[in-house]
N, CA, C, O and CB atoms as a CASP TS submission, in Angstrom:
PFRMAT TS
TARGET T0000
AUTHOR 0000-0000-0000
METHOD Language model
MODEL 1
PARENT N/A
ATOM      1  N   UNK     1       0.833  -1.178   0.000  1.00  0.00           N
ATOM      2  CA  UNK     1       0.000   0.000   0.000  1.00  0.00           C
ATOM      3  C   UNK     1       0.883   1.248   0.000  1.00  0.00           C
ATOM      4  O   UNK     1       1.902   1.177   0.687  1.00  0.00           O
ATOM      5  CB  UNK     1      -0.951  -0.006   1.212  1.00  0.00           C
ATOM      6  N   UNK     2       0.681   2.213  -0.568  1.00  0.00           N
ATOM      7  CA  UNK     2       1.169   3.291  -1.004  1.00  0.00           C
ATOM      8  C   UNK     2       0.391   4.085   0.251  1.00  0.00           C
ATOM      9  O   UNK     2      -0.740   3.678   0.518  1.00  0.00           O
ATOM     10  CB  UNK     2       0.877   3.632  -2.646  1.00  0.00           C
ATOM     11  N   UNK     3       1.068   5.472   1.231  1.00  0.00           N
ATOM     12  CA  UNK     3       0.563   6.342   1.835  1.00  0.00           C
ATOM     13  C   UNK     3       0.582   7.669   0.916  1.00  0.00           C
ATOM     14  O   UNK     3      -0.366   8.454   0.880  1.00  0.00           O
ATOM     15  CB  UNK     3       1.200   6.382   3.074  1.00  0.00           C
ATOM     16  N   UNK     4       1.693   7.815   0.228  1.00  0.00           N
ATOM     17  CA  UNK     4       1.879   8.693  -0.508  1.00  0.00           C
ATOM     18  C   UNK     4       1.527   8.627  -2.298  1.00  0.00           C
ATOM     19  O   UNK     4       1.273   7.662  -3.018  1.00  0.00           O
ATOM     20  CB  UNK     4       3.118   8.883  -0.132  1.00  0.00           C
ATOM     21  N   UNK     5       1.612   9.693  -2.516  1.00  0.00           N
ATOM     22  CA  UNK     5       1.692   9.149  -4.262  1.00  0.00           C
ATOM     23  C   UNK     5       1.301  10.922  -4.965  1.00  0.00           C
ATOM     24  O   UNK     5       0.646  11.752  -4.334  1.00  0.00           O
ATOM     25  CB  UNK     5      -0.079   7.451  -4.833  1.00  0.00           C
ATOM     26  N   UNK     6       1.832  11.134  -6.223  1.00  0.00           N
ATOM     27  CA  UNK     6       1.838  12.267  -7.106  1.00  0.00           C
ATOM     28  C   UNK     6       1.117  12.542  -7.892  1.00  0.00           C
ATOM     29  O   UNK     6       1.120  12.100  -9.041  1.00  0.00           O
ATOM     30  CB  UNK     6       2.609  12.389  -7.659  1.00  0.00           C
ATOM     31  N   UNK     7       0.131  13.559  -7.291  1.00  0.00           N
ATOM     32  CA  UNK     7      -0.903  13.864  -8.772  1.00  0.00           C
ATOM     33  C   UNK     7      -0.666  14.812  -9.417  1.00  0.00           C
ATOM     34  O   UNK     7      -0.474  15.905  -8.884  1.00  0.00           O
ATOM     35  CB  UNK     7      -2.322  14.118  -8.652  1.00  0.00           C
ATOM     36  N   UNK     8      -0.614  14.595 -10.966  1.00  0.00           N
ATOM     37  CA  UNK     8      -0.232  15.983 -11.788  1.00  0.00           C
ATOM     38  C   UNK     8      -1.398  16.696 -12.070  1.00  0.00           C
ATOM     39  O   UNK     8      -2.157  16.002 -12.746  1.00  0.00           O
ATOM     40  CB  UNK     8       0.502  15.764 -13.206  1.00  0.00           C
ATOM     41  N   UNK     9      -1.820  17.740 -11.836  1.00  0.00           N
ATOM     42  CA  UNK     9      -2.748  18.547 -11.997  1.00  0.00           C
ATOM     43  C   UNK     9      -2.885  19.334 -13.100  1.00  0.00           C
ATOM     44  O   UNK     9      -1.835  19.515 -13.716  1.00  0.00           O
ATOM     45  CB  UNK     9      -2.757  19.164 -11.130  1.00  0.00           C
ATOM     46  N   UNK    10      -3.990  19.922 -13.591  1.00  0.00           N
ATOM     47  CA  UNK    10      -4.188  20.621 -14.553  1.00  0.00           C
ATOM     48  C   UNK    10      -3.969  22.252 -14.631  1.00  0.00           C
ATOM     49  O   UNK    10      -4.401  22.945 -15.552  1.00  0.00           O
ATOM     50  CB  UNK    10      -5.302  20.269 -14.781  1.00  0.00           C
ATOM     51  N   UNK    11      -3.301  22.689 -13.621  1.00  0.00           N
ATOM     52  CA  UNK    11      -2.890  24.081 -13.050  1.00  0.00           C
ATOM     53  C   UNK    11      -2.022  23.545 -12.217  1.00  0.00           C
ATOM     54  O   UNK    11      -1.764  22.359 -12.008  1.00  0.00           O
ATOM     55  CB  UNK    11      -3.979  25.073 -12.343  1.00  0.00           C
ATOM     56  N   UNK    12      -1.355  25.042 -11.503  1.00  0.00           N
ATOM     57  CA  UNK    12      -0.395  25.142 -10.848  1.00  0.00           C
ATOM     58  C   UNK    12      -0.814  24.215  -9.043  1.00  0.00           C
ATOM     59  O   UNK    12      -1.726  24.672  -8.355  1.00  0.00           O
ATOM     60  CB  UNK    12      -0.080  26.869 -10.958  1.00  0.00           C
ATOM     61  N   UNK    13      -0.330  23.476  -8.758  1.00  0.00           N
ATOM     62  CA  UNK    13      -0.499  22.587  -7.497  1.00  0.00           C
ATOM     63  C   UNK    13      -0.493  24.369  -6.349  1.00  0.00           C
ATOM     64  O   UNK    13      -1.202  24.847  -5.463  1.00  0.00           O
ATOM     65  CB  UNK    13       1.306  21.002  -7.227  1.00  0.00           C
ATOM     66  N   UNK    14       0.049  24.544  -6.678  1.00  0.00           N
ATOM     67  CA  UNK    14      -0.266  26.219  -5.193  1.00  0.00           C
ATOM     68  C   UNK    14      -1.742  26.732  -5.432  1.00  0.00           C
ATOM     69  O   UNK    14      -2.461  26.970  -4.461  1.00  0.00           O
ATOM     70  CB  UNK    14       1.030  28.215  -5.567  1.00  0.00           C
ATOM     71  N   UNK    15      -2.179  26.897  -6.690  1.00  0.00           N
ATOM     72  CA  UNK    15      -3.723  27.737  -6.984  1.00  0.00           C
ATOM     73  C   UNK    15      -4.323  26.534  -6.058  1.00  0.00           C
ATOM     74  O   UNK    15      -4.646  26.742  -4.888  1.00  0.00           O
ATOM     75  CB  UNK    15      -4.523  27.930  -9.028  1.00  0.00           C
ATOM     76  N   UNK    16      -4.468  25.004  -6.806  1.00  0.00           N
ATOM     77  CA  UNK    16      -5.314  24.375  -5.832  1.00  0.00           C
ATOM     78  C   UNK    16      -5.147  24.159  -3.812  1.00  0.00           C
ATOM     79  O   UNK    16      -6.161  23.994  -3.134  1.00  0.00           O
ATOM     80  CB  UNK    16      -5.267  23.044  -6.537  1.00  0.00           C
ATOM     81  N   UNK    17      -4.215  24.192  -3.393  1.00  0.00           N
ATOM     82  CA  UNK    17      -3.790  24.687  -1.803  1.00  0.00           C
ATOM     83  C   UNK    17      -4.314  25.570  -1.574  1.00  0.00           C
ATOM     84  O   UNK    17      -5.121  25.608  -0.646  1.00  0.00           O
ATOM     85  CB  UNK    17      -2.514  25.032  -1.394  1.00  0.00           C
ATOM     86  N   UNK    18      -4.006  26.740  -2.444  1.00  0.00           N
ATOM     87  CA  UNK    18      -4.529  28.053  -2.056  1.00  0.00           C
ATOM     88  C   UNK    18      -5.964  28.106  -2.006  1.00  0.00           C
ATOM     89  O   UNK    18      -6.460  28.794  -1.114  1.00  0.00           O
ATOM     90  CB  UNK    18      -4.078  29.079  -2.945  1.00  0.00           C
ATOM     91  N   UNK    19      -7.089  27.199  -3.203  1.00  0.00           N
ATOM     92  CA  UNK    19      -8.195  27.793  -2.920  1.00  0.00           C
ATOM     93  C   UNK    19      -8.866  26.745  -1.691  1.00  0.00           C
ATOM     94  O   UNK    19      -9.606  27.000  -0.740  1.00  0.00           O
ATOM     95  CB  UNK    19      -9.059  28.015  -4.331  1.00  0.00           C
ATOM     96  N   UNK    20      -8.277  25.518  -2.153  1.00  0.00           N
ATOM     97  CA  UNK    20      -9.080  24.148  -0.883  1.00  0.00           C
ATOM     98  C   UNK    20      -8.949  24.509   0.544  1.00  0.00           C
ATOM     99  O   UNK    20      -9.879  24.428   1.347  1.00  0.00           O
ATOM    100  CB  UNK    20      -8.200  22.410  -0.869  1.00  0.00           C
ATOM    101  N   UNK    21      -7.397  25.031   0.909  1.00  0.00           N
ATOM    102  CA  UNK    21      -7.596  25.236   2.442  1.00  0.00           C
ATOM    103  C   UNK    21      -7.927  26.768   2.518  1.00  0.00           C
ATOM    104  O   UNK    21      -7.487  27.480   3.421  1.00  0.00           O
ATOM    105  CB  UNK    21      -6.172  24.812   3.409  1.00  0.00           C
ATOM    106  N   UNK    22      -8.707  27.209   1.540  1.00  0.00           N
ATOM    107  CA  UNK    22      -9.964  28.654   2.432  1.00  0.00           C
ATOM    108  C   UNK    22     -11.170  27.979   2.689  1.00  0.00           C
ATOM    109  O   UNK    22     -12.032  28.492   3.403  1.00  0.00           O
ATOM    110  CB  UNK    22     -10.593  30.279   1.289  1.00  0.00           C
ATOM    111  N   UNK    23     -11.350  26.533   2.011  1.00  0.00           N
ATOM    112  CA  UNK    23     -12.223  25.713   2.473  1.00  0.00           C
ATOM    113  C   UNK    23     -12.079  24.636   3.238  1.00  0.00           C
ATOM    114  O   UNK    23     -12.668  23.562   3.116  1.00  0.00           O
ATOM    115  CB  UNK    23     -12.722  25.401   1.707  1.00  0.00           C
ATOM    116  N   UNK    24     -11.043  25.034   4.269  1.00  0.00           N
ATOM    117  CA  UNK    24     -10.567  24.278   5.183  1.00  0.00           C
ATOM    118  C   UNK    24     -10.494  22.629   4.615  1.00  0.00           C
ATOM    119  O   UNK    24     -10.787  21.693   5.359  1.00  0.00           O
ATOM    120  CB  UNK    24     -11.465  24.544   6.435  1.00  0.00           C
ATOM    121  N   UNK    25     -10.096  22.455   3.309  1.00  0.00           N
ATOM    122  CA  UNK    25      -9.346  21.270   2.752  1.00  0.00           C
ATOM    123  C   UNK    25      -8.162  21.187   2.429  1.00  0.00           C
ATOM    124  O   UNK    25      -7.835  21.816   1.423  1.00  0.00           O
ATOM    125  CB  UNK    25      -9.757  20.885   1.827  1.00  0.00           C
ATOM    126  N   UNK    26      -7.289  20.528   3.034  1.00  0.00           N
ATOM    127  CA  UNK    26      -5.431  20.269   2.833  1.00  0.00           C
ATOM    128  C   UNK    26      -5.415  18.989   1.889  1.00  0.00           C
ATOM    129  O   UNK    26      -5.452  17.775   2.086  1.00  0.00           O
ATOM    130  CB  UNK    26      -4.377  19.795   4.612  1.00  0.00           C
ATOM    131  N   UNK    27      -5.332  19.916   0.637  1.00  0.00           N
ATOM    132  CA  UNK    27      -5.076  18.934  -0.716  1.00  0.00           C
ATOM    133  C   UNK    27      -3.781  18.568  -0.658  1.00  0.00           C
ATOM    134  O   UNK    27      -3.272  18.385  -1.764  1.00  0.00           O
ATOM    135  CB  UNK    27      -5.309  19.603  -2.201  1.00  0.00           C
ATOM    136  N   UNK    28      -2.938  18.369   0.473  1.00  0.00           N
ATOM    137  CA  UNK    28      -1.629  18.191  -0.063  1.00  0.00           C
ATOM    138  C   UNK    28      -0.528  19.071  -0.073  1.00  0.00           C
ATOM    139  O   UNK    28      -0.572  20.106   0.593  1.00  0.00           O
ATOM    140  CB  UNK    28      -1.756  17.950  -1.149  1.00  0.00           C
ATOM    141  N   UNK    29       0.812  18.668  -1.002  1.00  0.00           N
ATOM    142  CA  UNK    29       1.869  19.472  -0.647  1.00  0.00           C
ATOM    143  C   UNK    29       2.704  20.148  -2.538  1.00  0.00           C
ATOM    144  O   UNK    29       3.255  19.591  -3.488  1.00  0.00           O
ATOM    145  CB  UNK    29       3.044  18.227   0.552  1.00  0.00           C
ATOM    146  N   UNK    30       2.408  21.246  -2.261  1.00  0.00           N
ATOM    147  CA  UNK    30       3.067  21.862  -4.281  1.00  0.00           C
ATOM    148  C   UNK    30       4.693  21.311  -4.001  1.00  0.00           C
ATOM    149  O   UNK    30       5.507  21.679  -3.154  1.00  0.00           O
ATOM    150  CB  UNK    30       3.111  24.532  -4.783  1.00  0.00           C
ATOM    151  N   UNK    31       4.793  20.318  -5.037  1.00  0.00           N
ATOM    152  CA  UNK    31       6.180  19.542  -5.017  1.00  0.00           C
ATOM    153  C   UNK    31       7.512  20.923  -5.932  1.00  0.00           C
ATOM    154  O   UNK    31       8.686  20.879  -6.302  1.00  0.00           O
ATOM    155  CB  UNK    31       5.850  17.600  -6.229  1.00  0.00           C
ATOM    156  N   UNK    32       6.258  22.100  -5.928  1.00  0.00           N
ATOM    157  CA  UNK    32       7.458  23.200  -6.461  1.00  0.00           C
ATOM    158  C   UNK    32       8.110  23.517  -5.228  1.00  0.00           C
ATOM    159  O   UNK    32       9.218  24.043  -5.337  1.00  0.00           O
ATOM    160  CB  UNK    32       6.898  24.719  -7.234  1.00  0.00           C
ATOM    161  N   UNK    33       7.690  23.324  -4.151  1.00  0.00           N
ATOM    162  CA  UNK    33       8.664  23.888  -3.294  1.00  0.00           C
ATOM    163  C   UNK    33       9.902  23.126  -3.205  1.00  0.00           C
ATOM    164  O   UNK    33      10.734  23.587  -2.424  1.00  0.00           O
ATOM    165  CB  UNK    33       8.138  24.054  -2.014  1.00  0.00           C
ATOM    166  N   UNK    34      10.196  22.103  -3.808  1.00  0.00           N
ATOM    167  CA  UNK    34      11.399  21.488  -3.929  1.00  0.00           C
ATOM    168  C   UNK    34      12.221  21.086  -5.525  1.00  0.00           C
ATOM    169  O   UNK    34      13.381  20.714  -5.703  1.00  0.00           O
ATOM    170  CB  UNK    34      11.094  20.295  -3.147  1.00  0.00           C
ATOM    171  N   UNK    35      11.147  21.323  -6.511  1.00  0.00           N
ATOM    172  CA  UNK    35      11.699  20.975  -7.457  1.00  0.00           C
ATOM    173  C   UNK    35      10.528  22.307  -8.083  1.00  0.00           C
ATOM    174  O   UNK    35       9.311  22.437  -7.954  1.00  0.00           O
ATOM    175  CB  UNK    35      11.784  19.211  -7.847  1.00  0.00           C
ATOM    176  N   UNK    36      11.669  23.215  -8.842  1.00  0.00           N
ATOM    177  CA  UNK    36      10.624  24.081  -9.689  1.00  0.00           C
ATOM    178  C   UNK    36      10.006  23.667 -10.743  1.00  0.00           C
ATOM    179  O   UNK    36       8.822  24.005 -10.770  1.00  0.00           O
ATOM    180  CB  UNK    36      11.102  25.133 -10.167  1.00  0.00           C
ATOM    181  N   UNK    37      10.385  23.032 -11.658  1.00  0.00           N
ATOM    182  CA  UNK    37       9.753  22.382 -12.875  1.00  0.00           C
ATOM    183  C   UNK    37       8.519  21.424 -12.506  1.00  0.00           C
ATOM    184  O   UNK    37       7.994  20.978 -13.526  1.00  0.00           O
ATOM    185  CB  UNK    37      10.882  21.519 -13.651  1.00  0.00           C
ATOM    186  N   UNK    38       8.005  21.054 -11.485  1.00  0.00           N
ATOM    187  CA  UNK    38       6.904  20.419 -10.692  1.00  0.00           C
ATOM    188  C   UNK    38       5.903  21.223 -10.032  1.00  0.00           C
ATOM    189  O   UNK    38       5.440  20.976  -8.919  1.00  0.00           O
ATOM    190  CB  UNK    38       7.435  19.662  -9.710  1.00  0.00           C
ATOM    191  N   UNK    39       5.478  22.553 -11.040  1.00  0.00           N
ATOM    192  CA  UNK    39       4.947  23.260 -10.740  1.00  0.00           C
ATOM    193  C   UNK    39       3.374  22.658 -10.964  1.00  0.00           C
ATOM    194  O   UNK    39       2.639  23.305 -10.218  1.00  0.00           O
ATOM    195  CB  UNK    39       5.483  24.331 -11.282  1.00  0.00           C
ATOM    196  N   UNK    40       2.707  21.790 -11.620  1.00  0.00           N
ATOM    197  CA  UNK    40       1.441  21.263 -11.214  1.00  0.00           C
ATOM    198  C   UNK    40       1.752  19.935 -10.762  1.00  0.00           C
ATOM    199  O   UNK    40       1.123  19.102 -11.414  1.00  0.00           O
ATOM    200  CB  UNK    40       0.378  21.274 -12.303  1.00  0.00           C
ATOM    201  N   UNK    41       2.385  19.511 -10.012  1.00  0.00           N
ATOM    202  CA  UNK    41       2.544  18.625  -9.100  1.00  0.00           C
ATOM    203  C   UNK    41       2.025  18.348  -7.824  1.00  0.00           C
ATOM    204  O   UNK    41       2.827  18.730  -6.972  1.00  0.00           O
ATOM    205  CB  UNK    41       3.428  18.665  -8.978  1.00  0.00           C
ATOM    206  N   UNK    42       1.150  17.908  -7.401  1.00  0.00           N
ATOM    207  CA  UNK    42       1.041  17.920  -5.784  1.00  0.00           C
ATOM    208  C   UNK    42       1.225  16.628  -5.349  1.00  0.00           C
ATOM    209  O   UNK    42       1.054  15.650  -6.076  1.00  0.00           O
ATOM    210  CB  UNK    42      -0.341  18.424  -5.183  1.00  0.00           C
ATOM    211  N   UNK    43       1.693  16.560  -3.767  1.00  0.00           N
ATOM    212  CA  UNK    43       1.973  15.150  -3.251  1.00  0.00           C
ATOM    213  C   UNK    43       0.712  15.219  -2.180  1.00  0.00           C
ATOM    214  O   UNK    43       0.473  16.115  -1.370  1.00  0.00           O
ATOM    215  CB  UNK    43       3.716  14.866  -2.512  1.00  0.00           C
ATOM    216  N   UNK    44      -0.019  13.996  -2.427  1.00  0.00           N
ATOM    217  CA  UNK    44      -0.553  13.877  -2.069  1.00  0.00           C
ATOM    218  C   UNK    44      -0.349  12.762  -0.426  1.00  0.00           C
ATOM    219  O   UNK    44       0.722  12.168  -0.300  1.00  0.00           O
ATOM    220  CB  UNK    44      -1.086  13.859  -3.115  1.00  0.00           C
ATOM    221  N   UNK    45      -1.285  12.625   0.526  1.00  0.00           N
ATOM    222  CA  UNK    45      -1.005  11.532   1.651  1.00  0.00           C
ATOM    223  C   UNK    45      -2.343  11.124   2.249  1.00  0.00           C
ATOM    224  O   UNK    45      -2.994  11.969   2.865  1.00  0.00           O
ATOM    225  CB  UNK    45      -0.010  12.105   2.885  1.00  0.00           C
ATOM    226  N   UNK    46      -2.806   9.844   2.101  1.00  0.00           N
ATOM    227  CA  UNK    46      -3.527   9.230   2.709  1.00  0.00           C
ATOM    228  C   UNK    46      -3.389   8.288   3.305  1.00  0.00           C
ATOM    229  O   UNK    46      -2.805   7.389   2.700  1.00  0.00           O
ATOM    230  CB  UNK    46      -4.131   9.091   2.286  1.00  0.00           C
ATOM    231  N   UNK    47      -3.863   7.974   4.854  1.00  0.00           N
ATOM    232  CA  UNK    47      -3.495   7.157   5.743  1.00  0.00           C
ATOM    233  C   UNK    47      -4.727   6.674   6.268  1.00  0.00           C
ATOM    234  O   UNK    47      -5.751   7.085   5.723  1.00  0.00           O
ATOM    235  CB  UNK    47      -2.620   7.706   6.654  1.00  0.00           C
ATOM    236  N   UNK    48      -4.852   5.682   7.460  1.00  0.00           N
ATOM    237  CA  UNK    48      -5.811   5.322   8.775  1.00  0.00           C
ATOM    238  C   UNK    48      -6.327   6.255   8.915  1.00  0.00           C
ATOM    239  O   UNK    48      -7.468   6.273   8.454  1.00  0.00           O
ATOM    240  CB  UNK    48      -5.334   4.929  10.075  1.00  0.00           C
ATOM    241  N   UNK    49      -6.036   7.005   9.318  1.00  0.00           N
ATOM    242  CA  UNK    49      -7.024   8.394   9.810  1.00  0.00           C
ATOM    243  C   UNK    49      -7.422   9.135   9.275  1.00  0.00           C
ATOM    244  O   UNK    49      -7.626  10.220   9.818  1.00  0.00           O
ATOM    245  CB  UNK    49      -6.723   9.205  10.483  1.00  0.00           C
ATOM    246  N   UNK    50      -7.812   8.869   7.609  1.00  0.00           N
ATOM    247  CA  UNK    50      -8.948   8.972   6.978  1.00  0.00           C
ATOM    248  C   UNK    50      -9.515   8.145   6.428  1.00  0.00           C
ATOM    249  O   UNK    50      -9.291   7.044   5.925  1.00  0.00           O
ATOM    250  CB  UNK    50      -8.951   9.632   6.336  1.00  0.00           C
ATOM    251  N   UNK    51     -10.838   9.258   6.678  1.00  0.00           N
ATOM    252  CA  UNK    51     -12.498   8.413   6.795  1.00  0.00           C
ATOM    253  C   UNK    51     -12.408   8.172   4.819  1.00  0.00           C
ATOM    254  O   UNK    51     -11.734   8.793   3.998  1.00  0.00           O
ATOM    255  CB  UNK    51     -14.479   9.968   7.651  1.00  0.00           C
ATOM    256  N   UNK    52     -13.368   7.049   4.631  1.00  0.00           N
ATOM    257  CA  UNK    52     -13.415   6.989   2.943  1.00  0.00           C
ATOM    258  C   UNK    52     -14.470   8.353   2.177  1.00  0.00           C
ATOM    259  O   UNK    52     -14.591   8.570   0.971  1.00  0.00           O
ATOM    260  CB  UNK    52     -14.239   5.200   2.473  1.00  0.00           C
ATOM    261  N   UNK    53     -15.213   9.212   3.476  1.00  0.00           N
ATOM    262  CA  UNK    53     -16.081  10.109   3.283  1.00  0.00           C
ATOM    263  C   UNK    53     -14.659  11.385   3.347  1.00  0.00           C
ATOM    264  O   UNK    53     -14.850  12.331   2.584  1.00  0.00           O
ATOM    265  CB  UNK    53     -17.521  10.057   4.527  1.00  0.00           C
ATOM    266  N   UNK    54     -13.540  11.435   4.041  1.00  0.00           N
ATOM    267  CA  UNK    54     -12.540  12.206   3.697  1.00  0.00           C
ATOM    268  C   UNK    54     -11.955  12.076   2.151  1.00  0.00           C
ATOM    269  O   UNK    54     -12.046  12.937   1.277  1.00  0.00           O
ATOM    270  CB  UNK    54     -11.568  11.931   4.676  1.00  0.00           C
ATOM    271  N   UNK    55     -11.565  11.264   2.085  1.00  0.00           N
ATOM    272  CA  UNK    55     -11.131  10.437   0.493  1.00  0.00           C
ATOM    273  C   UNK    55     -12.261  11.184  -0.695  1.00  0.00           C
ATOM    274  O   UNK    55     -12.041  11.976  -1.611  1.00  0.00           O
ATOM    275  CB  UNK    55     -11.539   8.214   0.586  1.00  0.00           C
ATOM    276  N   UNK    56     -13.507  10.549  -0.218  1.00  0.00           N
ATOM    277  CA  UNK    56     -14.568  11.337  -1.401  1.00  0.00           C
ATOM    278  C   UNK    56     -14.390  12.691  -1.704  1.00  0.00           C
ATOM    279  O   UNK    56     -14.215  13.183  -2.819  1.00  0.00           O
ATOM    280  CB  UNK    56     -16.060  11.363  -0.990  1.00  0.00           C
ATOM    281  N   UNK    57     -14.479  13.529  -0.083  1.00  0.00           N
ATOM    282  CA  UNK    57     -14.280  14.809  -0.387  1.00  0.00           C
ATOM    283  C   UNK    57     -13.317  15.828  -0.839  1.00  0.00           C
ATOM    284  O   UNK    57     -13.511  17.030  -1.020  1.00  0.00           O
ATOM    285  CB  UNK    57     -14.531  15.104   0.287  1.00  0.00           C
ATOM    286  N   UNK    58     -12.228  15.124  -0.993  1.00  0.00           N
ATOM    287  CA  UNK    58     -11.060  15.747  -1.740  1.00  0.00           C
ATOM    288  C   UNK    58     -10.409  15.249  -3.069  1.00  0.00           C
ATOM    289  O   UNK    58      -9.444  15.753  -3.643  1.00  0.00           O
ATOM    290  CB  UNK    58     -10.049  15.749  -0.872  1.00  0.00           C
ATOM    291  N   UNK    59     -11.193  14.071  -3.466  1.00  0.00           N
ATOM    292  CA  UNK    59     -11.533  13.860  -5.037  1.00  0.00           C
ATOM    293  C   UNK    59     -12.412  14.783  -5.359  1.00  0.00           C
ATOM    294  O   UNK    59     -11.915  15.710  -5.999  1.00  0.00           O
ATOM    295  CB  UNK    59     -12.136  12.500  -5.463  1.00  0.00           C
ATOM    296  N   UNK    60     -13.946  14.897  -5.074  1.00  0.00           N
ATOM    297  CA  UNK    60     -14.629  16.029  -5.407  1.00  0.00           C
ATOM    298  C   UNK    60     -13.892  17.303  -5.394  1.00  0.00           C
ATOM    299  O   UNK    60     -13.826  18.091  -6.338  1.00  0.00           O
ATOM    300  CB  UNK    60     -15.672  16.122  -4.609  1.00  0.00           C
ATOM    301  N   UNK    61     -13.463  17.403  -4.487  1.00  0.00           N
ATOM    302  CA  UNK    61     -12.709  19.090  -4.432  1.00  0.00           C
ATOM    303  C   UNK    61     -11.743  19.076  -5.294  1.00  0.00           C
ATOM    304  O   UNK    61     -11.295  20.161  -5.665  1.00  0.00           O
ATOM    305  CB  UNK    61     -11.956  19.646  -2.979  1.00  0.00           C
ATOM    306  N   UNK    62     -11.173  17.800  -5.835  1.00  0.00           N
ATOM    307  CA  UNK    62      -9.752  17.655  -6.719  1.00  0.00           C
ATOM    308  C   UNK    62     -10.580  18.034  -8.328  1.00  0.00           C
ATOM    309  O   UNK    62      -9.984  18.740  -9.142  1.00  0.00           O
ATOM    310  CB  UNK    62      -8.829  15.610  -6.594  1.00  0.00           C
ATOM    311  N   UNK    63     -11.963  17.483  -8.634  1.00  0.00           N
ATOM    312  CA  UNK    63     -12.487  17.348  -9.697  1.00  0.00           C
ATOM    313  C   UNK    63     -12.678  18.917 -10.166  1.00  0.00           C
ATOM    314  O   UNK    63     -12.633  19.207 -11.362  1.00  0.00           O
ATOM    315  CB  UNK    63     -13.692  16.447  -9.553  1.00  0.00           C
ATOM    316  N   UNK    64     -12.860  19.759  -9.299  1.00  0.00           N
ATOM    317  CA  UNK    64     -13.416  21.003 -10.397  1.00  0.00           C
ATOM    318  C   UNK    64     -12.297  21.669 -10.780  1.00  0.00           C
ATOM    319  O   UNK    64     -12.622  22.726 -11.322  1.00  0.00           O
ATOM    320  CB  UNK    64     -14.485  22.189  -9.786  1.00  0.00           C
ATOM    321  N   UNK    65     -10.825  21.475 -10.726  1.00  0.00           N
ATOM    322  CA  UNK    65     -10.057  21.707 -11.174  1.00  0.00           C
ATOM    323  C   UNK    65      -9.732  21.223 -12.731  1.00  0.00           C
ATOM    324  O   UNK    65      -8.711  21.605 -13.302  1.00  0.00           O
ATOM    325  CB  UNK    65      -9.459  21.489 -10.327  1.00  0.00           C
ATOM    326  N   UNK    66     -10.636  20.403 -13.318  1.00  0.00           N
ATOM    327  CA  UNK    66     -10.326  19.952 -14.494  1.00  0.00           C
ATOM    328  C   UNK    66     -10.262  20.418 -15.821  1.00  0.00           C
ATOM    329  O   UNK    66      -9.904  19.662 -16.724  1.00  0.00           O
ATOM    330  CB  UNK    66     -10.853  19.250 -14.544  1.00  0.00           C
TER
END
């Protein structure tokens, strides 16, 4: 099982951070802060201590970015 894993996004991985946690959702981490060319990159982390109703809600929140 994977905890981690990389989704490439369709915009910049910071726009989506920036708008999810004003909706108190933490999509994750912009992998530009370590590599600039990974500017729609985000790392994502799911563990035990989320619910599969957590999981839903940040696919939905991941989807209108498309």
């Amino acid at each position: 099982f994977f905890n981690e894993f990389v989704v490439r996004c369709p915009v910049p991985a910071q726009v989506i951070c920036d708008k999810l946690l004003k909706d108190n959702i933490f999509p994750g981490i912009p992998l530009s802060r370590w590599r600039s060319e990974a500017t729609n990159e985000l790392l994502v982390c799911v563990t035990e201590k989320r619910t599969s109703a957590d999981i839903q809600k940040l696919v939905q929140s991941l989807s209108q970015f498309e």
